[in-house]
C-alpha positions in Angstrom: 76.8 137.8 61.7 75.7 137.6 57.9 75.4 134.7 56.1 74.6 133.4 52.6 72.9 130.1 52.8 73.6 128.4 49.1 74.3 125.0 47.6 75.4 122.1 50.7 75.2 124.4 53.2 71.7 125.2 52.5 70.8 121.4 52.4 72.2 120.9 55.3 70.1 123.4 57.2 67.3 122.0 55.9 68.3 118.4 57.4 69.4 119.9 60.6 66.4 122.3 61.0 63.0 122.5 60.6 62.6 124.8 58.2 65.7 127.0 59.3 65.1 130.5 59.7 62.0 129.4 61.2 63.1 126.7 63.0 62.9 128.5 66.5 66.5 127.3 67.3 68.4 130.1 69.6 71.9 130.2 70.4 72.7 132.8 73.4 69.8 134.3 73.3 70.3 134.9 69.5 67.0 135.0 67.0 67.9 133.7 63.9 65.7 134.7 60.9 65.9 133.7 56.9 65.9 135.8 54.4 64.6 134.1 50.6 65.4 136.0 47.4 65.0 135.3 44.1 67.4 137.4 42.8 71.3 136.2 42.9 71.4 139.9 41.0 70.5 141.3 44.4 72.8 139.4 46.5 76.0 142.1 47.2 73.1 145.0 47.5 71.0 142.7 50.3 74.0 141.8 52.3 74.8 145.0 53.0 71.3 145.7 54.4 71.7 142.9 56.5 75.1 144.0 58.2 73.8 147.6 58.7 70.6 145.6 60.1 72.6 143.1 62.2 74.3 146.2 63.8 71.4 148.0 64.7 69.8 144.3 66.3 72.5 142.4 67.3 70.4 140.0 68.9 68.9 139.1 65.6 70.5 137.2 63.2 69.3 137.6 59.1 70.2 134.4 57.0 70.2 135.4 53.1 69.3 132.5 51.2 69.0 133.2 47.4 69.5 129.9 45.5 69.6 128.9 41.8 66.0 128.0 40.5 64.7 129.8 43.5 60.6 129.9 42.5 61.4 125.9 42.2 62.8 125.7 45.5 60.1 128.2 46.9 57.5 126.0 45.8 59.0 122.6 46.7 59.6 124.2 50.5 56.2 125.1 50.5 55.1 121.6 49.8 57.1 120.3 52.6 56.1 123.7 54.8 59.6 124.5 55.4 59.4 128.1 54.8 61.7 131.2 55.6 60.5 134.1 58.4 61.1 136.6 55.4 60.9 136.8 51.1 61.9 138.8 48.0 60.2 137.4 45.3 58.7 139.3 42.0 55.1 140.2 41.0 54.3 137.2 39.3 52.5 133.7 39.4 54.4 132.5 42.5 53.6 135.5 44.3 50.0 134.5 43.5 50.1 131.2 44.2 51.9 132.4 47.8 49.2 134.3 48.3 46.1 132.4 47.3 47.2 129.8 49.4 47.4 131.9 52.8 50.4 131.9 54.0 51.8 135.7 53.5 50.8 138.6 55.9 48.1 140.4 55.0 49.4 143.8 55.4 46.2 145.4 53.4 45.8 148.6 56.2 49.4 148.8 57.3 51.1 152.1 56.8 53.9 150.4 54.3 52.2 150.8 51.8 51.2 154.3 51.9 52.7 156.2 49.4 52.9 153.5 47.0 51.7 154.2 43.3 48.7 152.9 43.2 49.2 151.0 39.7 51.4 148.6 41.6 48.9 147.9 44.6 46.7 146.8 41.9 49.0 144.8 40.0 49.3 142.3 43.6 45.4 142.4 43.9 44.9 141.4 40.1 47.6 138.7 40.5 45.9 137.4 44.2 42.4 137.2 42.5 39.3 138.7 43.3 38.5 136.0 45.8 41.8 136.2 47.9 40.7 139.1 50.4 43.9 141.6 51.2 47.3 142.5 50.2 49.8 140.4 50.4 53.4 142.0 49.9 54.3 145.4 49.9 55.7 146.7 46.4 59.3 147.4 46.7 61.1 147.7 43.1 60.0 148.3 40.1 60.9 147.7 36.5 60.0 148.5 32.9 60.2 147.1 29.5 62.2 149.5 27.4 62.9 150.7 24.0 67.0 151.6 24.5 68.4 153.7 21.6 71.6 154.6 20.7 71.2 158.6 21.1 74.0 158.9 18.5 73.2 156.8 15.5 69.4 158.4 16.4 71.1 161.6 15.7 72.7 160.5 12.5 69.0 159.8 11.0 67.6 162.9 12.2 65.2 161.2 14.0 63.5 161.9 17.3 61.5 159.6 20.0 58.1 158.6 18.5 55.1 158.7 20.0 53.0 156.4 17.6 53.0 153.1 16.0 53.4 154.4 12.7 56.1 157.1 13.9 57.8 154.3 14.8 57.4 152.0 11.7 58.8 155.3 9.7 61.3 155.3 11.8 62.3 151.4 11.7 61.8 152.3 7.9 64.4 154.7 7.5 67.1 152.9 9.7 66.2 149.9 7.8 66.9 152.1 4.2 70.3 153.8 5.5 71.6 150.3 5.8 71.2 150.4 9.6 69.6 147.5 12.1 66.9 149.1 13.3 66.0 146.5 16.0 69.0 144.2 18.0 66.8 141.3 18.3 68.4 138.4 20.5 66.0 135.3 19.9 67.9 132.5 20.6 67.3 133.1 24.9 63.4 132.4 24.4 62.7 134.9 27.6 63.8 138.0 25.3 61.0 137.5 22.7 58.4 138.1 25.7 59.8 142.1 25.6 58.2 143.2 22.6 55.0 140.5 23.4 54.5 142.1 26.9 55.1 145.8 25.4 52.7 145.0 22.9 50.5 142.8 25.1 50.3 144.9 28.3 48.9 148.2 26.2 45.7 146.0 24.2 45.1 143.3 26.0 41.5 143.4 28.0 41.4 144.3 31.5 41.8 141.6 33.5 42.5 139.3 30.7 44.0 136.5 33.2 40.7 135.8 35.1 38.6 136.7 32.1 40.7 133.6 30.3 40.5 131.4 33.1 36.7 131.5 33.5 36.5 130.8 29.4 35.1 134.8 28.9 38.5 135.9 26.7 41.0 134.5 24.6 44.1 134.5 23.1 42.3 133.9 19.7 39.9 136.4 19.9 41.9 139.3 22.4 45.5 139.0 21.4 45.1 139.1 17.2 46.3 142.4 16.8 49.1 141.7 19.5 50.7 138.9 17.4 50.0 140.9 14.2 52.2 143.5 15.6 55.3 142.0 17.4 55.1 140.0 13.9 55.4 142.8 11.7 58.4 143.9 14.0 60.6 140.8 13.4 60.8 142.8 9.9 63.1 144.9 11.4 66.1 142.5 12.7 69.6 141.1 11.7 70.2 138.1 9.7 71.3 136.4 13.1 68.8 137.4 15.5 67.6 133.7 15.9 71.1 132.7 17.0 71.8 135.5 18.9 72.2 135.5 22.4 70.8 137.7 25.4 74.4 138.6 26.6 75.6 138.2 22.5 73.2 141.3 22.2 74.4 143.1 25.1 78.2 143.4 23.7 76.8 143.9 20.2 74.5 146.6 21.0 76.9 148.6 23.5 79.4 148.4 20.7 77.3 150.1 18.4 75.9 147.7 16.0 71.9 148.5 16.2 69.7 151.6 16.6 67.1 150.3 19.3 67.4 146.8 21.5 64.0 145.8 23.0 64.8 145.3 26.4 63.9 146.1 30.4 65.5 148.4 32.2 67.5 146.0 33.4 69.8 145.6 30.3 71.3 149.3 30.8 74.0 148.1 33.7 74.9 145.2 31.9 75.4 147.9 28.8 77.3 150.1 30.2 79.7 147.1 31.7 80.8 146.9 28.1 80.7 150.4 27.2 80.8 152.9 29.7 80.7 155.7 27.1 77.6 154.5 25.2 75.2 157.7 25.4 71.5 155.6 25.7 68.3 156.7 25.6 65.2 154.7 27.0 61.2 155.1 25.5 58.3 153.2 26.0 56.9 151.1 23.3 54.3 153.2 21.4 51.4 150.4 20.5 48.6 152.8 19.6 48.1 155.5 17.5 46.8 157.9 19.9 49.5 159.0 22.1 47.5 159.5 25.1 46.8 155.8 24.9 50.3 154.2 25.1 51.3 153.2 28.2 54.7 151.9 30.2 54.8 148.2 30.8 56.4 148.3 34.0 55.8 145.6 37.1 56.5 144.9 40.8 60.0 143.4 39.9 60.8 142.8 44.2 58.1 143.3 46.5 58.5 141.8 50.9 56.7 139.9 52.9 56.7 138.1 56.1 55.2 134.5 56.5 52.3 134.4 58.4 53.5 131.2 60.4 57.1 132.3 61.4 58.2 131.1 64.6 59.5 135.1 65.3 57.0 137.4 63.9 58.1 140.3 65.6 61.6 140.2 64.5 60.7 139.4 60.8 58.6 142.6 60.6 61.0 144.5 62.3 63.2 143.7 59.5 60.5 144.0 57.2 60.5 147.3 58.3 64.0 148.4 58.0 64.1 147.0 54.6 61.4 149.6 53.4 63.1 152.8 55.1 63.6 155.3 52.6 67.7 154.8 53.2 67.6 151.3 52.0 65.2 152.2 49.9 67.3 154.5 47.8 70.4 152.0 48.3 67.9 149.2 46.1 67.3 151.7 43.5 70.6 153.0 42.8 72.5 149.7 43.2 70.0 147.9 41.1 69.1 150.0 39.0 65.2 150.1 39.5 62.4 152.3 40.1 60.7 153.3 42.7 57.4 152.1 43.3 56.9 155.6 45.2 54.6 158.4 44.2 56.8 161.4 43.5 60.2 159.5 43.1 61.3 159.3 39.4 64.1 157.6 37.6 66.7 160.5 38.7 69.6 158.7 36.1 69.0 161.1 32.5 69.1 157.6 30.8 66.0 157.1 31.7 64.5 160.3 31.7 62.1 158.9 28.6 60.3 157.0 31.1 59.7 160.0 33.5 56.4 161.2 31.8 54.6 157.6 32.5 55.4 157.4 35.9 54.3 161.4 36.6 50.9 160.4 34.9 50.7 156.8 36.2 50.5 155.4 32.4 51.7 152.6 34.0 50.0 148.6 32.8 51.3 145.3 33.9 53.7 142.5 32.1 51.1 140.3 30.6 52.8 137.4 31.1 53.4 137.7 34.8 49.6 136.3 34.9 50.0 133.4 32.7 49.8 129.9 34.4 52.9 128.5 35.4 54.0 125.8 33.3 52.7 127.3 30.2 56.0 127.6 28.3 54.4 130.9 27.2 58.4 132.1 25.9 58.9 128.9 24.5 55.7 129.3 22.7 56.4 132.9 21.4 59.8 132.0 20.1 58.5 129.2 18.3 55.9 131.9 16.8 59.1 134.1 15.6 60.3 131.1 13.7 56.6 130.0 12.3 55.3 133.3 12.2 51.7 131.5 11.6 49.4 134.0 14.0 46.5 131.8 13.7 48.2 128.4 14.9 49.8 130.5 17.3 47.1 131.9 19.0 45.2 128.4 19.6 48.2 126.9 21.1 48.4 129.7 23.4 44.7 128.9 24.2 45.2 125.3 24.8 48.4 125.3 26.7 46.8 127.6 29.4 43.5 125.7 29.1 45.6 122.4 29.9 47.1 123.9 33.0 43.8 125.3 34.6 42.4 121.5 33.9 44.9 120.3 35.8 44.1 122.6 38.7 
């Protein structure tokens, strides 16, 4: 039996229970685990796991509970420790707060994650701190920030994929000149401006930046300069109505042809092709430096598992911990979803995305910046407000004291 605990129902469960996949109630003999996600993308491609699982145990019984707000409800559950046997979060600053506070298996020599590109171990560590000991979810998905291009209209200017900042300047130049948009900006949702930030960001920020800023040895003001400087000079290169332009707006825009490149992850290429199927796209990473050998793929751990430490049925929970990360459903994620692997020697297979193959080959992999930043920092709201002002100075020390404010807090 599947089910997909949302809205009443899953209010209800939590009244009824305590703490409902974890709640140790058993009918016939029947373990009943709960499955958190943060993805409602992910929904369709997860219930199918869970019937093909469900056959397989059909003593135990997988509730998939992916709510709106999920990291909101996440954290208010774990307030009231009334937490699920089982989650699917992202790399980010819930993962670490998960983490720091102890609740995740530690699965830091288990066998999952052999095989695993070693970039995206090190992205959890980073994010758990150097004083939380272990790893605490095993890398599952992966996704990048992109440069998509429309292979045809790159034709038209004879122009090929650059490998440089200034290759690609030139090449926003001469779009710009032929009376093309050389860049589909969509700045009205404040979460696209942190594409080109992050792309930027994640190839000259310091190592470590995060923990550096925390303990007052980095700053925005003195580390991210030529960051801002950069996804500044880029705003040069929009439409007249990229501040009122909207995420999905850009999608139908940019499938249709209007634009030569659209700063997005790889996540924006399904939603493309629903409104084009024939648009012939192209994907590259971001080139930030000069020297080729230098530029790297912003890419993260976009789903990665764990089991709570403290479920009522650990067993069970890594059982289907461990079907989840077979290389069958494995493949299913990837191809219904559109991700990357987080394997060693499995590349994007789709010639889309073929640009990106190089980086993950070489491991020219760095992290989304952002997915470090405190939470509560506003940091999109704050880079879209930038756009408008385009004041890097101001900019910078707001960035500085927002963060600041939040560590205080702590």
């Amino acid at each position: 039996m599947k089910r997909v605990l949302v809205g009443m129902s899953a209010l209800m469960c939590t009244f009824l229970l305590t703490g409902c996949g974890s709640s140790g109630a058993e009918e016939d003999d029947v373990v009943h685990l709960e499955f958190f996600s943060n993805k409602s993308e992910s929904i369709g491609t997860y219930e199918g796991m869970i019937e093909k699982f469900e056959k397989e145990h059909p003593d135990i019984d997988v509730s998939l509970y992916a709510p709106p707000e999920a990291e909101t409800v996440l954290r208010t559950r774990l307030v009231k420790n009334d937490l699920p046997d089982v989650v699917s979060l992202g790399g980010n600053a819930l993962y670490s707060e998960l983490a720091q506070a102890g609740i995740l298996t530690n699965y830091e020599n288990s066998s999952l994650l052999n095989g695993i590109q070693p970039a995206y171990i090190e992205m959890l560590e980073e994010l758990e701190g150097s004083e939380t000991k272990g790893i605490h979810g095993i890398p599952y998905a992966a996704n990048a920030n992109a440069v998509i291009y429309n292979k045809d209209k790159m034709k038209e200017l004879n122009g090929k994929v650059p490998q440089t900042w200034d290759e690609f300047i030139a090449l926003l130049e001469k779009a710009k000149a032929e009376g093309e948009i050389p860049i589909y900006f969509t700045l009205k949702d404040a979460w696209t401006g942190l594409i080109p930030w992050n792309a930027v960001g994640g190839n000259l920020q310091p190592d470590s930046f995060a923990e550096k800023k925390s303990n007052g040895e980095a700053s925005f003001e003195s580390d991210y300069e030529e960051t801002a400087q950069k996804t500044k000079q880029l705003l040069n290169y929009g439409h007249k109505h990229m501040y009122g332009m909207a995420y999905n707006e850009g999608n139908n825009a940019f499938a249709n042809g209007e634009g030569l490149f659209y700063l997005q992850g790889n996540w924006a290429i399904p939603e493309l092709l629903k409104v084009n199927p024939e648009a012939n796209l192209g994907v590259f990473p971001l080139p930030v430096s000069n020297n080729p050998e230098e530029n790297e793929l912003v890419s993260g751990v976009d789903v990665l598992l764990s089991t709570l430490k403290d479920s009522k049925h650990p067993k069970e929970a890594e059982m289907f911990l461990e079907f989840m990360t077979e290389e069958a459903q494995s493949e299913q994620y990837m191809e219904e979803q559109f991700a990357f692997s987080v394997l060693e020697g499995l590349y994007p297979s789709d010639p889309k995305l073929a640009g990106f193959r190089e980086n993950f080959e070489s491991g020219r992999i760095t992290s989304f910046p952002d997915h470090y930043y405190p939470v509560g920092m506003g940091a999109e709201n704050l880079i879209q407000e930038f756009y408008y002002r385009k004041n890097v100075d101001a900019f910078l020390k707001k960035m500085d004291n927002e963060w600041d404010k939040i560590v205080r807090r702590r």
